[in-house]
N, C-alpha and C positions, 0 to 999 in steps of 0.2 A: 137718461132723461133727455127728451129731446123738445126745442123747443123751435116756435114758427121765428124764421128771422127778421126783422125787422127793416133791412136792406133790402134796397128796390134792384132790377135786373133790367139793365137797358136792353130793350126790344132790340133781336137780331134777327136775320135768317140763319137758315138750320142746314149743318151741312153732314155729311156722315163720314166718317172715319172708319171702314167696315162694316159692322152692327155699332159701332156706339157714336149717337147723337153730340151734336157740341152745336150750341148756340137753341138759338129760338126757343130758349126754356128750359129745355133740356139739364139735368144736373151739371154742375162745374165737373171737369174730370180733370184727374193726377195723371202726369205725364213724368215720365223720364226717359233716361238714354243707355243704353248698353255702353259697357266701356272693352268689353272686350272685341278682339280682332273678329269680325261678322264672317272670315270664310275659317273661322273656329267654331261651327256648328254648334256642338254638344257641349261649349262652353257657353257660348251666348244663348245660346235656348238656358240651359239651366239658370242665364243670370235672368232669362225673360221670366221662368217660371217663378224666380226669388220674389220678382218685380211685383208680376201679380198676386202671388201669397198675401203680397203685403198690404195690396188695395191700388194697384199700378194702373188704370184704365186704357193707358195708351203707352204703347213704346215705340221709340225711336232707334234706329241702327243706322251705322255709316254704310257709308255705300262709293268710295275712295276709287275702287280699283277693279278688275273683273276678280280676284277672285269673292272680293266682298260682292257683288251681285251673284253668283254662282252662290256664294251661301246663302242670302237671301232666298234662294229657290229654292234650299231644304229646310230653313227656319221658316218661312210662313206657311206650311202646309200644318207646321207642329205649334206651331203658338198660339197660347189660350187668349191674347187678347192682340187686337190691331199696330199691325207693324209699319212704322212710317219712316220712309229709307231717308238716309240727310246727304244732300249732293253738297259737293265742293264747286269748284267752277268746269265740271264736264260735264254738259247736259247729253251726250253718250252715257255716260254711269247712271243717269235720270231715268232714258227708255230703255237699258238693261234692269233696272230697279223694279218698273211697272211691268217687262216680262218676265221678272222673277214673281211679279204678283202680290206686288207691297199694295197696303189698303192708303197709303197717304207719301204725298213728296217734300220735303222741306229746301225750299229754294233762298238762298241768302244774293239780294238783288245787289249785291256790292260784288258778286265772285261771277254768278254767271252775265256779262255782259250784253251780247251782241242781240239783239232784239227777234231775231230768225231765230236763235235756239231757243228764246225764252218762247215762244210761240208755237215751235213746236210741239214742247213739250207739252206745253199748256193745251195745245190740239190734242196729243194724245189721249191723255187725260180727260179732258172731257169725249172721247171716245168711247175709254173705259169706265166712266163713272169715278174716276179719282179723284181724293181733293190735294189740295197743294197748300202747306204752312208758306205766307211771304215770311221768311225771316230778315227782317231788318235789324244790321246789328252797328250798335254805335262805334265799334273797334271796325268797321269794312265799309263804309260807304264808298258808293262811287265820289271818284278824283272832284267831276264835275259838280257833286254839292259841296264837296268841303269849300271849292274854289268861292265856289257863291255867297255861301255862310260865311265867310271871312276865316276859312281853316280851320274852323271849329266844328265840333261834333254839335248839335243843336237839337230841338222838338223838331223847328221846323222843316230842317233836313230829311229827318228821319222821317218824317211821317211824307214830305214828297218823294222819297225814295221808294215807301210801301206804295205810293198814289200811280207812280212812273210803272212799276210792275203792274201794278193792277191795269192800266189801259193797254198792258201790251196783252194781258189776258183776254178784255174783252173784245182787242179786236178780232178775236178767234171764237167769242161766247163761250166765254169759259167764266164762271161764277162761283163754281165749288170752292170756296176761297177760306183760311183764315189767314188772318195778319200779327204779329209781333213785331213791337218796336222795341227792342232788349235795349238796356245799356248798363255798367255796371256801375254807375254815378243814380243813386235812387232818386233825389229831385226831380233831375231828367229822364229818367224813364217815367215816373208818374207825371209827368209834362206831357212828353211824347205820347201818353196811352190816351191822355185825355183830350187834346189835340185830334189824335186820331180816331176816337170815340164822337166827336163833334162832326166827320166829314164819313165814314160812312157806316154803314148797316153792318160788315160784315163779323163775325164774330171774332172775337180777341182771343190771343194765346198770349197770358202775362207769365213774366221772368224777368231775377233784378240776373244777366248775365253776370260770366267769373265773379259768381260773389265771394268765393272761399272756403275757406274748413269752419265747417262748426267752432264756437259758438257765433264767432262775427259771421260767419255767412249766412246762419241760419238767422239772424237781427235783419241784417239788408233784407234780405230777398222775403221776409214776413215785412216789417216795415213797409216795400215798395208795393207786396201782391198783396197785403190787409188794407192798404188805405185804399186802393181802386176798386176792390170787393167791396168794400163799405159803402161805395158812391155806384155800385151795379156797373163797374167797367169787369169784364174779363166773363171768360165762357170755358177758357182752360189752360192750368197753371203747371209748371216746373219751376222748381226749385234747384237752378244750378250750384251745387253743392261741391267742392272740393276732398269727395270723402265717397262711399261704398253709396252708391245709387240708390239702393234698398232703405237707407236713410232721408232722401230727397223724397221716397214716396210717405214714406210716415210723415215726415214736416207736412206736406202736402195733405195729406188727408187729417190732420190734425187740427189743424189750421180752416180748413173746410168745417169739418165736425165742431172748433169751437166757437165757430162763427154761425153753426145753426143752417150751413148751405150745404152740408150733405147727410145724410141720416149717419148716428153713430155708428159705427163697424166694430172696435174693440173699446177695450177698458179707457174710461174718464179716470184720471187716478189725480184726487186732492190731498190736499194734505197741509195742516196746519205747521207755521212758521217753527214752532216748538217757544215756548218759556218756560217761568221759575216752574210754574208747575210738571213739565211734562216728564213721564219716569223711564221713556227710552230714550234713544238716539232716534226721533222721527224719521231724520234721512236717510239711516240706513235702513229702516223698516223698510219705507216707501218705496226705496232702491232695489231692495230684494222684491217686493211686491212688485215692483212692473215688469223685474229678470223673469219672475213667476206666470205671470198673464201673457208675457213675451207677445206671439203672435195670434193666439186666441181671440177666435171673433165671440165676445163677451159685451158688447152694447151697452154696458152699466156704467152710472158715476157708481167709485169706491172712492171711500175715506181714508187715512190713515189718520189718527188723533192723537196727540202727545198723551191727555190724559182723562182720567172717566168723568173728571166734575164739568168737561166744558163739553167736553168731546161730541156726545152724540146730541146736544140739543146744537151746537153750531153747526153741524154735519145735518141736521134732520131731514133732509131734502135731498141728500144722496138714499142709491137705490140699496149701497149696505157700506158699513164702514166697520174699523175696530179702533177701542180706545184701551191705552194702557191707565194699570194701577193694581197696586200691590201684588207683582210680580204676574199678574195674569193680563189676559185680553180681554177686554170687553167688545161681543159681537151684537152689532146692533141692523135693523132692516127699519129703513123707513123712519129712524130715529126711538125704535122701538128694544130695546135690548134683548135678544134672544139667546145667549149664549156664551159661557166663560170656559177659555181656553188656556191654557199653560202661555205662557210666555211666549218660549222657545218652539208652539206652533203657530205662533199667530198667522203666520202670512201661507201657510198651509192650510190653514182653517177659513182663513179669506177665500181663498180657492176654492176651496170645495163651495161654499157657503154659496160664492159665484155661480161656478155651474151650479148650483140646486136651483137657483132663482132663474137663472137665465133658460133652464130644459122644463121646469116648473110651473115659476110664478111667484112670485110675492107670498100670496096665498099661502100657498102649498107651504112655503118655507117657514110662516109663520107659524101653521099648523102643527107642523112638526119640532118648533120649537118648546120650551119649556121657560116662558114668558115671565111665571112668575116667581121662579127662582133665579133668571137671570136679571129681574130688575132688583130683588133681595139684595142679590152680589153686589149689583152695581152702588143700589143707595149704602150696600157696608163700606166698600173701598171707597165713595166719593165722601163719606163722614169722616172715613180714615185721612184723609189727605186733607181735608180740613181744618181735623184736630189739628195733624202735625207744621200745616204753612199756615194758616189763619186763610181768609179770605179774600188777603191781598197779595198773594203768594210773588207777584212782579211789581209790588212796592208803588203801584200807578199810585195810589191816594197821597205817600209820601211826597212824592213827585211832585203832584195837583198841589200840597201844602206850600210845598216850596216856589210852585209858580207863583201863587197867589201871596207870600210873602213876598218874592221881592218885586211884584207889581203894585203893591200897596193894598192887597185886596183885603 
């Protein structure tokens, strides 16, 4: 189910990263980085292809050393999507990078100093038609702002650090530009973005840097990248992750997709909290059900429901769900019951029931169902569970009694 988002998009220019657009409207794209050694061909390619399987829109590789530019000269002829080489402070590794035929450069204004190399580069580049990430990062500023900001990392360090690059660009007309202000203190980086979102056009790449291992890393770096999506800062995001990169692109597209800024790609997977009522283990349902959908591009909300009396009227707005009771599944489309399953297939029958809808339609699935034996089912098992918990199976009314007694009610 996809809905229009309600978040505005600050107006950028538009710059291109091979074939795919970033900024001036253009869809937000998921970005990550290879972690493996880049003159390891056939291993970084396979982590490229992992990337994009997943919904990767743009990848990043190091570019350290000649033999890492020499492998970028056989990985970008073979990768399915736009390779953006990441320099250290040798702008040599830069225009081996652009003759290896990388589609993007990411230049950290704290490492490459001298103003003749950043200009060079920046000349080649607009030669080739390349764009270049400023990476400003709050762990490498140059010496000369910490000195100024009183040796402190700050917004407004960072964002004249991105400012200082950028005029050494234009004295060469060079515009192809995106900028990131990372830090890995979330306040400050949503300061720095917004700061920098106030001075100029060019489009944003948001990241809360080293934010960590799952689950705190993936809190910071959604914390830091949902609240500047929410106010239309950012045109393309990374999730620096402490953990298999292929995870950094699902946050990322997630995160997109729950926010209504990229159309769904795979499974929406809901699922109630579980109470007195519900008759499996929801979590582990749920758990096997997304092991199940894994990387299936399946564009559906799915349910999973503790139990048949709540289940598919709170659900009814998902595109299909299943609720337990009396030892079966209840499968329901559109909050409609269509189908009762054994137990022990429920999250196989979810599956299928998926692809039917998803290669189908709605329709088609409904058709094929047997409607009105499966809402039979259902009203027998939700009278069952009735009988046996009453109709306050989580005791709220007792609860409410007892408020209202000791507030004098």
């Amino acid at each position: 189910m996809q809905f229009e988002t309600s978040f505005p998009r600050r107006a950028t220019r538009q710059i291109m990263v091979g074939g795919v657009p970033v900024g001036g409207g253009a869809p937000i794209t998921v970005q990550s980085m290879t972690v493996t050694k880049t003159a390891d061909v056939d291993g970084t390619l396979q982590q490229i292809y992992a990337l994009a399987a997943a919904g990767c829109d743009i990848v990043r590789c190091t570019c350290n050393e000649a033999e890492a530019a020499e492998g970028l000269a056989r990985i970008v002829p073979r990768s399915p999507i736009p390779i953006i080489a990441d320099i250290h402070n040798n702008h040599r590794m830069a225009l081996a990078a652009l003759e290896a035929g990388v589609q993007g450069l990411r230049l950290n204004p704290g490492n490459i100093r001298r103003p003749e190399h950043i200009k060079a580069v920046a000349a080649e580049c607009r030669d080739r038609g390349v764009s270049i990430r400023i990476g400003v990062n709050g762990g490498s500023l140059d010496e000369s702002l910490y000195a100024k900001y009183g040796g402190k990392v700050t917004p407004e360090a960072m964002v004249e650090s991105a400012l200082m690059e950028l005029a050494y660009f234009r004295e060469v007309d060079f515009e192809l530009v995106k900028i990131s202000v990372k830090a890995s203190n979330v306040p400050l980086m949503i300061e720095a973005y917004r700061q920098l979102a106030d001075v100029t056009d060019h489009p944003l790449h948001l990241g809360v840097t080293e934010a960590g291992p799952p689950p705190a890393g993936l809190l910071k770096a959604t914390a830091g990248i949902a609240t500047l999506l929410a106010e239309g800062i950012g045109d393309t995001i990374r999730y620096s992750l402490t953990a298999d990169p292929v995870e950094e692109v699902r946050a990322g597209r997630q995160l997109l997709e729950a926010m209504g800024l990229r159309a769904r790609k795979n499974v929406d997977l809901i699922a109630c909290p579980s109470c007195g009522r519900a008759e499996i283990d929801v979590i582990d349902v749920a758990r096997r059900a997304m092991e199940a959908f894994g990387d299936r591009e399946i564009p559906l909300q799915i349910a999973v429901m503790g139990c048949v009396v709540n289940g598919p009227g709170e659900a009814r707005d998902a595109d299909l769900g299943i609720a337990a009771g009396n030892k079966r599944g209840h499968l329901f489309v559109k909050g409609r019951n269509v189908a009762v399953v054994p137990e022990d297939r429920m999250v196989e029958e979810l599956v299928a029931w998926a692809e039917l809808i998803h290669t189908e339609g709605v329709d088609a699935a409904l058709a094929r169902a047997d409607v009105a034996v499966a809402e039979r089912e259902a009203r027998k098992d939700r009278a069952r569970l009735l009988e046996e918990q009453g109709d306050d199976a989580n005791a709220s009314e007792a609860r409410v009694d007892l408020i209202r007694r000791n507030l004098g009610g």
